[in-house]
C-alpha positions in Angstrom: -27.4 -9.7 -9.0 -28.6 -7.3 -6.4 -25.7 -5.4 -6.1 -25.6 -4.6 -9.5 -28.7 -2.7 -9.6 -28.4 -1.2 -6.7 -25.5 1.6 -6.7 -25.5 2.1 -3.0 -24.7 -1.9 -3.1 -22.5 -1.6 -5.5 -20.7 1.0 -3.2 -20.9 -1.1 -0.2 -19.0 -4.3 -2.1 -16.3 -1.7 -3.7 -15.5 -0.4 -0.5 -15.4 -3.7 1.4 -13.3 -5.1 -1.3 -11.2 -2.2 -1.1 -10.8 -2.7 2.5 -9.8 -6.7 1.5 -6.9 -5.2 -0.2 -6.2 -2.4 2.3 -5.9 -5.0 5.1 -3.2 -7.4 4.2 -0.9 -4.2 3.1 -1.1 -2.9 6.2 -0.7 -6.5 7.4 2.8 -6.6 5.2 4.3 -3.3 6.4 6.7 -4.6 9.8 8.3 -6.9 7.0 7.9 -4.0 4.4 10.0 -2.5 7.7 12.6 -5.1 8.4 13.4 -5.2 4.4 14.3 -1.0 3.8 16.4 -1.7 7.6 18.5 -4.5 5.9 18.7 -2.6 3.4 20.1 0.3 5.6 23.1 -1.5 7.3 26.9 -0.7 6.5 27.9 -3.3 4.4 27.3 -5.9 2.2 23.4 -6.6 2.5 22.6 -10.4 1.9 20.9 -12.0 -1.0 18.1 -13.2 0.8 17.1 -9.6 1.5 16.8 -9.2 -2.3 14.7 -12.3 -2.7 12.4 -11.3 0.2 12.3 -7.7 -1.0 11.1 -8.8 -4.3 8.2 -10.3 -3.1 7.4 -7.7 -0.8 7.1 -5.6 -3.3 5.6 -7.7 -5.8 2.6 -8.5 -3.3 2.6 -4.6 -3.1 2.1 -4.4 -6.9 -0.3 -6.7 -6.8 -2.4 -5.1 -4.1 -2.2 -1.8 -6.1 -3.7 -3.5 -9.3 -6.6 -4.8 -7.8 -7.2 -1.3 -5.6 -6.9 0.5 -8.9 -9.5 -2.1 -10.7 -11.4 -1.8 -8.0 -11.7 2.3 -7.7 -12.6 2.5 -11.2 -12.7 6.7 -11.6 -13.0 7.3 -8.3 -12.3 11.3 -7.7 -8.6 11.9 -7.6 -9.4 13.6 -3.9 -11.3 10.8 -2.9 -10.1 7.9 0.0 -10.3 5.2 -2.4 -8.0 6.7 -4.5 -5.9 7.8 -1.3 -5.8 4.2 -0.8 -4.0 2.9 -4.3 -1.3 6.1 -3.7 -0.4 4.7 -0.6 0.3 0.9 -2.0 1.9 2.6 -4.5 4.2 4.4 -2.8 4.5 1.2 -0.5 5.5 -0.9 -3.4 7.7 1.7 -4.8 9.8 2.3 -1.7 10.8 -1.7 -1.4 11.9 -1.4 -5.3 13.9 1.6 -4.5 15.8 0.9 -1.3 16.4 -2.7 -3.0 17.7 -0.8 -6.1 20.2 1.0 -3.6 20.9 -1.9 -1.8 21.9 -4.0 -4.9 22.8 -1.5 -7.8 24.0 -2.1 -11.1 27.1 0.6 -10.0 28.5 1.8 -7.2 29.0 5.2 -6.0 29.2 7.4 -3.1 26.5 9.3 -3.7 24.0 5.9 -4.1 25.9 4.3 -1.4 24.9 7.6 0.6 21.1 7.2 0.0 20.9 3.5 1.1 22.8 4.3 4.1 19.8 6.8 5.1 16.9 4.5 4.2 14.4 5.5 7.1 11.4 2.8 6.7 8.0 3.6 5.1 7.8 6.6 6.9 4.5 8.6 7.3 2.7 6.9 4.7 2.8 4.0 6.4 0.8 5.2 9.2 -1.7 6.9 6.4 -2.4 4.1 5.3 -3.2 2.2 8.3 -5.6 5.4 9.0 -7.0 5.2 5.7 -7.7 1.1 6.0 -9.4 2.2 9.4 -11.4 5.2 7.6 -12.8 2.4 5.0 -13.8 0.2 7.8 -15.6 2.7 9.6 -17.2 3.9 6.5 -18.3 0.9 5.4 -19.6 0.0 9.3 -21.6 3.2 8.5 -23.2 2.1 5.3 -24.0 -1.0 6.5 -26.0 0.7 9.2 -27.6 3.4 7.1 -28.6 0.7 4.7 -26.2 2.0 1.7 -26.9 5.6 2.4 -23.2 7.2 1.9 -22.1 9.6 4.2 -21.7 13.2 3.1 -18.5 14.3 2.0 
């Protein structure tokens, strides 16, 4: 009951919840990785990609939700909300090359796109900067007794 009195508390549980959520979505991202490069080869790509895509990017989804009910209005400029950008785009890229990789219709132009899927890109290494950020954030507060940083 503490923590809900207490903003700087408060804080400290938001953030290390955050960081709860930050963790395993960095954890995900080599198999994030080996999903958009199946995705990528000439070719048929097999079924079993799709069905480990999927829930790639559903755990992606789900990570998102519980960053964004966990932010509440944090400022738009703010690392928390950093954070939830980042497993969104995560989640979104999965959905995407899986859309390419198993369209409704085929083209040349679609066909194209898969064929240059690159992996998650740079904000897959933002995001492993921004979990680290949050730990040492939180590794601050807890050592300053809740006193936030500046900004």
């Amino acid at each position: 009951m503490a923590a809900a009195k207490d903003p700087a508390a408060a804080r400290l549980v938001a953030l290390q919840s955050l960081l709860e959520v930050a963790t395993p979505a960095v954890t995900l991202q080599p198999a994030a990785e080996r999903i958009i490069d199946a995705c990528a080869q000439p070719g048929d790509v097999p079924a079993q990609v799709a069905r480990r895509g999927g829930r790639i990017a559903s755990g992606y989804c789900q990570l998102h939700g519980w960053a964004l009910d966990l932010i509440g209005d944090a400022d738009r400029a703010s690392l928390e909300f950093r954070v939830t950008q980042l497993l969104h785009y995560h989640a979104e890229m999965i959905d995407t090359c899986l859309k390419l990789a198993f369209p409704k219709f085929r083209s040349p132009r679609l066909e194209q796109r898969r064929l240059a899927l690159r992996g998650l890109g740079e904000p897959a290494r933002t995001l492993r900067d921004a979990r680290a950020a949050l730990a040492l954030w939180i590794s601050d507060l807890e050592r300053t007794d809740g006193v936030e940083p500046p900004h």
